[in-house]
C-alpha positions as CSV (number, residue, x, y, z in Angstrom):
1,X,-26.2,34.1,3.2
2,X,-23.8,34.3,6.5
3,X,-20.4,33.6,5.3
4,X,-19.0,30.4,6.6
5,X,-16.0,30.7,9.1
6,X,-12.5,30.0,8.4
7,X,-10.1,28.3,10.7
8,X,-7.7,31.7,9.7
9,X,-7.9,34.5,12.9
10,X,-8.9,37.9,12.0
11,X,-7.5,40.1,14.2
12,X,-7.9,43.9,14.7
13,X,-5.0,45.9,12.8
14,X,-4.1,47.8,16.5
15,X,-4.1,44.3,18.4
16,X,-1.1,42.7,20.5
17,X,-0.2,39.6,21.9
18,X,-0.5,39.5,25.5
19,X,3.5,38.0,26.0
20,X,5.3,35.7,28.9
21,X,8.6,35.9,30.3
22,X,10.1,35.7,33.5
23,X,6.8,34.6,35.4
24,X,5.1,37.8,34.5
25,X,2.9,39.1,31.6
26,X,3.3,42.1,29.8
27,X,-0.2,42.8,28.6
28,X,-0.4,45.3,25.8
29,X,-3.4,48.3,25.8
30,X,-5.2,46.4,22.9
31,X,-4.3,42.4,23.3
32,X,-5.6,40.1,21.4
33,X,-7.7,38.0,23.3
34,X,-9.4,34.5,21.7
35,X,-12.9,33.9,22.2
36,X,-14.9,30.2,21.9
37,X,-18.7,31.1,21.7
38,X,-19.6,27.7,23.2
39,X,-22.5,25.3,22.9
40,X,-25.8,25.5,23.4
41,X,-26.6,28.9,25.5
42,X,-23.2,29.6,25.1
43,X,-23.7,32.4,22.1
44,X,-26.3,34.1,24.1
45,X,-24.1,34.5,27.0
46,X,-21.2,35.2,25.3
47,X,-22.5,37.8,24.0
48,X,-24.1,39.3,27.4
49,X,-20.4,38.6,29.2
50,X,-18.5,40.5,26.3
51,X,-21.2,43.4,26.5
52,X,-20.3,43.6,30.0
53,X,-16.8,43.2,30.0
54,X,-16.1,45.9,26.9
55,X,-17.9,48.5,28.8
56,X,-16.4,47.6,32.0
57,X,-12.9,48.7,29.8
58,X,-14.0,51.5,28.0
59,X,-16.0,53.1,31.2
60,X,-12.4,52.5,33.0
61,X,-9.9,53.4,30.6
62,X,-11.5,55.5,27.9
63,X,-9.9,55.1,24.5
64,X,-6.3,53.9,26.1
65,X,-7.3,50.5,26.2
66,X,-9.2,47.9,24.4
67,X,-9.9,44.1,24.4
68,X,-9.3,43.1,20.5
69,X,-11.6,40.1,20.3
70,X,-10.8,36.9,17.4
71,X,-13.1,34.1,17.5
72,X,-11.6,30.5,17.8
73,X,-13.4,27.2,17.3
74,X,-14.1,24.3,19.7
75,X,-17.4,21.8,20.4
76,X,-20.2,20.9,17.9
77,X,-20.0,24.8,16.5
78,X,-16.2,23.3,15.4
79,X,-17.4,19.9,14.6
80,X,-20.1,21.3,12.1
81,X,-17.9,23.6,10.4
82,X,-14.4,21.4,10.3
83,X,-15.4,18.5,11.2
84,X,-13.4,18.0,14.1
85,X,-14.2,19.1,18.1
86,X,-10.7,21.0,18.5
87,X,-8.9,22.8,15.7
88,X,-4.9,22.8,15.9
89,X,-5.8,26.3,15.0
90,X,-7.4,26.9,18.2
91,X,-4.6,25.1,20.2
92,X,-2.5,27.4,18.3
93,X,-4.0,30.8,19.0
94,X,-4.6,30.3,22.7
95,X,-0.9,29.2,23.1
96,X,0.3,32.3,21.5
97,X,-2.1,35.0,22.6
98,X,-1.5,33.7,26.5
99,X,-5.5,34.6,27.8
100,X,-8.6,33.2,26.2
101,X,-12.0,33.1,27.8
102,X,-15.1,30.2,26.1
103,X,-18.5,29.4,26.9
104,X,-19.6,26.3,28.1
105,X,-18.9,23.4,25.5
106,X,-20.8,20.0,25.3
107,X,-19.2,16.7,27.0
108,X,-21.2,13.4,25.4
109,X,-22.2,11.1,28.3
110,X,-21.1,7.2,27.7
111,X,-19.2,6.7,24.4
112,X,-17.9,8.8,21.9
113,X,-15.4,12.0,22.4
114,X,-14.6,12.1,26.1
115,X,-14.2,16.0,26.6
116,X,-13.5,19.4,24.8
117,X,-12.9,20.9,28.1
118,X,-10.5,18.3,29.5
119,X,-8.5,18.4,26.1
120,X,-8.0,22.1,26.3
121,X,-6.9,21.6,29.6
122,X,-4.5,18.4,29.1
123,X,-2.8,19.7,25.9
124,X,-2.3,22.9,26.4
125,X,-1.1,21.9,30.3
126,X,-3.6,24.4,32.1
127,X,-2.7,22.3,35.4
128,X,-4.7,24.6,37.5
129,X,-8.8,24.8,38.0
130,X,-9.6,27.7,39.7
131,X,-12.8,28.7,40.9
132,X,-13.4,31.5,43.5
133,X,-16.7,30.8,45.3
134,X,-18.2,33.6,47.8
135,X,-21.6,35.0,48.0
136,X,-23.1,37.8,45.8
137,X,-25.6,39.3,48.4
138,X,-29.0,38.9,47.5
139,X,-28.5,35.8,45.5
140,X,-30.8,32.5,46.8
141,X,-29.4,30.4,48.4
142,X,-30.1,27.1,50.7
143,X,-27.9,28.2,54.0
144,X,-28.6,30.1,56.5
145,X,-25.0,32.5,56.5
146,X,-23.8,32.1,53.2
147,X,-21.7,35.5,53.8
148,X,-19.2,33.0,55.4
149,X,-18.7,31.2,52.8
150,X,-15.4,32.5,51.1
151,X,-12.6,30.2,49.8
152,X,-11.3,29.4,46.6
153,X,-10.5,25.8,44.8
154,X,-7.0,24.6,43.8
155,X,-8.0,21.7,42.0
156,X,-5.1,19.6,39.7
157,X,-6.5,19.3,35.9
158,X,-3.9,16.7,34.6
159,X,-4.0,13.8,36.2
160,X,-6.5,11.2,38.2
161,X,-8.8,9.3,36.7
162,X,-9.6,12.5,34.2
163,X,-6.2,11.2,32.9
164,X,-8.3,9.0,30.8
165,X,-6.5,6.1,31.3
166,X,-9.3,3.6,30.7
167,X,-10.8,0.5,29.4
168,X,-13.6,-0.5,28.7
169,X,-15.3,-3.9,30.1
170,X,-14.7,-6.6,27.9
171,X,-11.9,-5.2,25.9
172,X,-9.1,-7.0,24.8
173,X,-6.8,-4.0,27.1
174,X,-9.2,-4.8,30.1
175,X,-8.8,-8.5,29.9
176,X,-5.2,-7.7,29.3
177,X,-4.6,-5.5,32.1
178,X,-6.6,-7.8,34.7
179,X,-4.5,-10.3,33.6
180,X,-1.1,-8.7,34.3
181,X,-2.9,-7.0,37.7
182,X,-3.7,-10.9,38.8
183,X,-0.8,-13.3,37.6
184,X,2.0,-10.2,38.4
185,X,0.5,-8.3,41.2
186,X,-1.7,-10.7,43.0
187,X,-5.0,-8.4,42.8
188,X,-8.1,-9.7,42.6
189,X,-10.3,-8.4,39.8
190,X,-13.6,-9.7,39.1
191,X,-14.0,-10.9,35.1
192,X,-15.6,-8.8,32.8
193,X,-14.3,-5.4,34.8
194,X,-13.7,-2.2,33.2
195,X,-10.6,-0.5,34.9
196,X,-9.2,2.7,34.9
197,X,-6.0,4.1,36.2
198,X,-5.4,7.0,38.8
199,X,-1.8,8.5,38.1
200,X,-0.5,11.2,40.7
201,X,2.4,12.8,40.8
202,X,4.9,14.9,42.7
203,X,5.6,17.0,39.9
204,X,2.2,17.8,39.3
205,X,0.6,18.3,42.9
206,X,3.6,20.3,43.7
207,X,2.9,23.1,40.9
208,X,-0.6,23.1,42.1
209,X,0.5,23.7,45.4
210,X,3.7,26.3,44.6
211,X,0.8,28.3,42.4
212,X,-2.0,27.7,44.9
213,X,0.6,29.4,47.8
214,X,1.5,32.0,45.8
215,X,-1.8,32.9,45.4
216,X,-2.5,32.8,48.8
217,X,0.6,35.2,49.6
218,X,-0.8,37.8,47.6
219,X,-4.3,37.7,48.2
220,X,-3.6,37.2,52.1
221,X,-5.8,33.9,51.8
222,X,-5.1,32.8,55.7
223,X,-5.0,29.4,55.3
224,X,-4.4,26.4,52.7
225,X,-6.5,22.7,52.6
226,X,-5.1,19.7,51.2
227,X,-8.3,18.1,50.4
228,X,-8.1,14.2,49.8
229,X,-8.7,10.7,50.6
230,X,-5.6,9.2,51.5
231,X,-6.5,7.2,54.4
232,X,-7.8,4.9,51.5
233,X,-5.9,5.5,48.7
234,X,-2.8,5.8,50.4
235,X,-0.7,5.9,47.6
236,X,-1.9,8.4,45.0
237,X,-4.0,10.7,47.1
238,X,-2.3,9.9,50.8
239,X,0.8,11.1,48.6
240,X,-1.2,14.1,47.4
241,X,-1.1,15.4,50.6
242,X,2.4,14.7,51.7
243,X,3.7,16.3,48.5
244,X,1.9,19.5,49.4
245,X,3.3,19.9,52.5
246,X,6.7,18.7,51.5
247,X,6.8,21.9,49.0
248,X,5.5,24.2,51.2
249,X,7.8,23.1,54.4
250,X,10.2,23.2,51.0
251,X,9.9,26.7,49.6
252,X,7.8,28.3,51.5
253,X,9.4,27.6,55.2
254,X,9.4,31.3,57.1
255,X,5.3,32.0,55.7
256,X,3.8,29.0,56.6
257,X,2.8,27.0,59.9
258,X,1.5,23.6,60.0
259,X,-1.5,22.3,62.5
260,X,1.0,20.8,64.2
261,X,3.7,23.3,64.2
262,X,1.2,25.4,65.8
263,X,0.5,23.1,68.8
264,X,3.5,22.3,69.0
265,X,5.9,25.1,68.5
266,X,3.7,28.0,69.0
267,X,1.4,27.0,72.0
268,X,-1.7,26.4,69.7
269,X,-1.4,30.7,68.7
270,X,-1.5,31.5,64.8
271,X,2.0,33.0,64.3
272,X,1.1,36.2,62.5
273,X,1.9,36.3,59.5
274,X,1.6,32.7,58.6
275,X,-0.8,30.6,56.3
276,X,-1.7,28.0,58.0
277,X,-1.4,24.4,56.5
278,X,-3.8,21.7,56.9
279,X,-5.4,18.8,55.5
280,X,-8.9,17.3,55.4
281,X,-10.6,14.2,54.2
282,X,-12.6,14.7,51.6
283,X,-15.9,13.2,52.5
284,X,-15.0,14.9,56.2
285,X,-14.6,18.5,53.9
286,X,-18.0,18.5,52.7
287,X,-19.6,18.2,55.9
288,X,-17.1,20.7,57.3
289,X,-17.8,23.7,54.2
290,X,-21.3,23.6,55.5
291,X,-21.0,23.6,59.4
292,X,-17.5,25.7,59.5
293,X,-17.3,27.5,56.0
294,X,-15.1,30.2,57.9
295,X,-12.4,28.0,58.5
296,X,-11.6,27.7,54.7
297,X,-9.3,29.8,52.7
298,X,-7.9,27.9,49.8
299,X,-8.8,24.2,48.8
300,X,-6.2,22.2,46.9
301,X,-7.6,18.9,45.5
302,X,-7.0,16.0,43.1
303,X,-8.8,16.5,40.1
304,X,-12.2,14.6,40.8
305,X,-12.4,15.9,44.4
306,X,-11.8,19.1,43.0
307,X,-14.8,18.7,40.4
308,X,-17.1,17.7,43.3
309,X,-16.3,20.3,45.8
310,X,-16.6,23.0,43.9
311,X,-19.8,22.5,42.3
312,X,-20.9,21.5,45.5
313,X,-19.4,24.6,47.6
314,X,-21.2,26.7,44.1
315,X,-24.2,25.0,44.9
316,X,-23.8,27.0,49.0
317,X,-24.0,30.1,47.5
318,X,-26.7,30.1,44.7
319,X,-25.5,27.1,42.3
320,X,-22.7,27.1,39.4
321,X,-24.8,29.5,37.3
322,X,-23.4,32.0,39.2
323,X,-19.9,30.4,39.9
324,X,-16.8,31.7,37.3
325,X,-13.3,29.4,36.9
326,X,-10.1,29.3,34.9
327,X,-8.2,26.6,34.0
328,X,-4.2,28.4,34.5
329,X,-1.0,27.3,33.3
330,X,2.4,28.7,33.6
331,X,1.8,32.1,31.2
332,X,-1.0,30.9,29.9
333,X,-5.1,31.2,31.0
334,X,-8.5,29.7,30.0
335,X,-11.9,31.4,31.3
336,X,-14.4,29.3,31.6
337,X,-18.5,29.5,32.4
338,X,-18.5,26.6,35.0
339,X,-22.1,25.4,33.5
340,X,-23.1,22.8,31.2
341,X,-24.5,23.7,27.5
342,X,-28.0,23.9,28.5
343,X,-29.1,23.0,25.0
344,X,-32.8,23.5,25.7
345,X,-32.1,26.4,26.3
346,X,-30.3,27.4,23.1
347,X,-31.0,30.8,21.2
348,X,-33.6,32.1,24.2
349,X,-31.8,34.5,25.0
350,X,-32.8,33.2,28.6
351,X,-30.5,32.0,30.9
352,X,-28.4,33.4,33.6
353,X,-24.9,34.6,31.9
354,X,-23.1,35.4,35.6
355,X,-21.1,32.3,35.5
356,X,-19.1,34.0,31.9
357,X,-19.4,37.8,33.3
358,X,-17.4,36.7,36.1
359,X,-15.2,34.9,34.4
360,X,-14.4,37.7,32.5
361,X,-14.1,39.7,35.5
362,X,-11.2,36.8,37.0
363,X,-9.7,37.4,33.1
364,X,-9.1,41.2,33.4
365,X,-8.1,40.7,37.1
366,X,-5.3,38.4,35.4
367,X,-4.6,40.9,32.9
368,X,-4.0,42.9,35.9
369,X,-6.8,45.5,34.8
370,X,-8.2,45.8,38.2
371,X,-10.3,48.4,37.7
372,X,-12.2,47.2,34.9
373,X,-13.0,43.9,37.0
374,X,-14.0,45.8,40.2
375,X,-16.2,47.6,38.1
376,X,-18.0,44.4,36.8
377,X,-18.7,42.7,40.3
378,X,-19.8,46.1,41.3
379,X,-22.7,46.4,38.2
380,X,-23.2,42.7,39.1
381,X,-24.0,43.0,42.7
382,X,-26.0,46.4,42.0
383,X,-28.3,44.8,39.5
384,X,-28.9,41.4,41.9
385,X,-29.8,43.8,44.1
386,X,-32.2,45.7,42.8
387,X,-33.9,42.3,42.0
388,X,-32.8,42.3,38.1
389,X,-32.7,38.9,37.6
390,X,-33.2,35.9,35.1
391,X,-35.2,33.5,35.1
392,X,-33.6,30.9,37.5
393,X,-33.0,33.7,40.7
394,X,-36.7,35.3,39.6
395,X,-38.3,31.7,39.9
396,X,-36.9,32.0,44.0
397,X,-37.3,35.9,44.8
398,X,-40.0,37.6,46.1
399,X,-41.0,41.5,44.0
400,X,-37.9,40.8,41.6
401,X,-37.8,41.8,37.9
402,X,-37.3,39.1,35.5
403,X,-35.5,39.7,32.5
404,X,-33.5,38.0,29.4
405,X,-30.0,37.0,29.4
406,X,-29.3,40.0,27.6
407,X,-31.4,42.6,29.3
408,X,-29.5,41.4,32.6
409,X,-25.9,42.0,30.7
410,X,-27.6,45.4,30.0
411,X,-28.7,46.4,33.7
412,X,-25.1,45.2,34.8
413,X,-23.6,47.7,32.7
414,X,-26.6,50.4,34.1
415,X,-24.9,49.4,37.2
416,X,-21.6,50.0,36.8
């Protein structure tokens, strides 16, 4: 009989913490890096992601550096055991080990526990989603020139509406609140309403920008997109945008030009050197990623913009199967499959497992192990290539090779 899990880590005699200090990590040759299995497919493509991502070590370092693995608890595989969706335990470990990586976890729809992925994000104050999106050639897609499709999503994780400031209709807080919104504040709200409330800050848009900045700095990103809808709400997400260029006129004043400053002050020529600025509507930005994807760099979003654009900008390039992200905090980092549970799926050994593997490959880039995640986008692309495929790109490829969730993780690693 399988020996049921403990809350209590076992970790690998050699293993390190990764550790934070001055705005840097110092990653040891054998940290200790957290794992959560994950829902539904999540085991199967766990274990195709870590497949790829220990031999994408071992073939680039050789015996000087290893990833010591613990497993952590979070979702129903949590709930069964403890009896509760999030552990302290697992709050715990990813704090102190700094970088963790999970499979996808299942979010009930309605009632019920609202979210084990926002609560990993909100308590341990991961205020940055990041998700990369570019095209992996080969991959099906619905647009004509994917290839220029190439930008990467800021989006805030704290606040909004995922704040989850809410009330339901009927409730004594609802009636409450309505109350107080009419007799106080003169608003009109209809009897019987739910309501929820949409907090924004300075303090948090501005650390999304400041990290989102940075990141373009060093990745020579060539321009920045405050994405929003401030010409309604003019208030939370109108101030969204101001915010983000006020910290960026701010901190960042000699490497970054405005639209306007470029009109203006620089006869409508890109000063070299420069990231550009700028700002689009939100329903304006989707129509704009399809007809000018080129013109897109960086996005930086609330958090429900954020949630929409990138799942739809996923969806330009082949859909989220194939889309990684990280939910980034200041020293510490979350990997994430972008994907949903897929519980029909469960135990198939079937699905598509790119969403983790390149997760894993945006973990060891953190880690600052560069090699080891070049070498996993290069067995990636060489296996799409060759038409190696699951289920879900075989279904829309003409002569290509289907194989399992597992057998894909292997021909990755053939790749390499």
């Amino acid at each position: 009989m399988a020996r049921r899990p403990t809350k209590e880590l076992l970790i690998a005699a050699e293993g390190e913490p990764i550790r934070y200090a001055d705005g840097r990590l110092s990653v040891p040759d054998f940290p200790i890096i957290p794992f959560v299995e994950g829902d539904g497919v999540g085991p199967d493509i766990w274990r195709a992601a870590r497949r790829v991502m220990d031999k994408a070590v071992d073939k680039s370092y050789g015996t000087d550096r290893h990833i010591c693995w613990t497993q952590v608890y979070a979702g129903e595989q949590s709930l069964a055991f403890f009896n509760e969706w999030i552990p302290q335990e697992t709050f715990d470990a990813i704090r102190r080990f700094r970088v963790a990586i999970k499979g996808p976890l299942t979010t009930p729809v309605g009632g019920g526990f609202r979210s084990a992925n926002v609560t990993l994000r909100q308590v341990l104050d991961l205020y940055a989603c990041v998700r990369p999106v570019c095209w992996v050639p080969g991959v099906p897609c619905p647009v004509r020139q994917p290839e220029k499709l190439d930008v990467v999503v800021f989006r805030e994780n704290t606040e909004d509406v995922y704040a989850g400031i809410e009330f339901a209709s009927g409730s004594p807080e609802a009636d409450k609140l309505a109350a107080f919104l009419r007799s106080e504040l003169g608003q009109t709200i209809r009897e019987g309403s739910a309501i929820g409330i949409k907090p924004i800050s300075r303090y948090a848009t501005q650390r999304l920008m400041r990290m989102a900045v940075e990141y373009a700095l060093e990745r020579r990103r060539h321009s920045i997109t405050l994405m929003h809808k401030g010409n309604i709400m003019k208030y939370t997400e109108g101030a969204f945008k101001e915010w983000g260029y006020e910290l960026a006129a701010a901190e960042y004043p000699a490497l970054t030009v405005t639209e306007h400053q470029v009109l203006e002050e620089h006869g409508g020529q890109m000063p070299p050197g420069r990231i550009l600025i700028k700002d689009r509507i939100a329903d304006a930005m989707f129509q704009q990623v399809l007809l000018r994807p080129e013109e897109y760099s960086v996005i930086v979003t609330p958090n429900l913009n954020g949630d929409y654009i990138s799942d739809a900008l996923a969806a330009q390039v082949g859909g989220i199967g194939i889309a990684p992200g990280a939910n980034i905090g200041d020293g510490i980092a979350l990997f994430e499959a972008t994907h949903g549970s897929a519980p029909k799926y469960a135990g198939q050994d079937k699905v598509n497992p790119s969403s983790l593997i390149l997760s894993g490959r945006m973990m060891l880039e953190y880690m600052g192990w560069k090699e080891a995640a070049d070498l996993i986008l290069k067995g990636l692309k060489s296996a799409i290539a060759q038409k190696i495929v699951t289920y879900d790109l075989e279904r829309q490829m003409e002569g290509a090779t289907l194989v399992k969730c597992s057998e894909f993780a292997q021909a990755v690693v053939d790749c390499m």
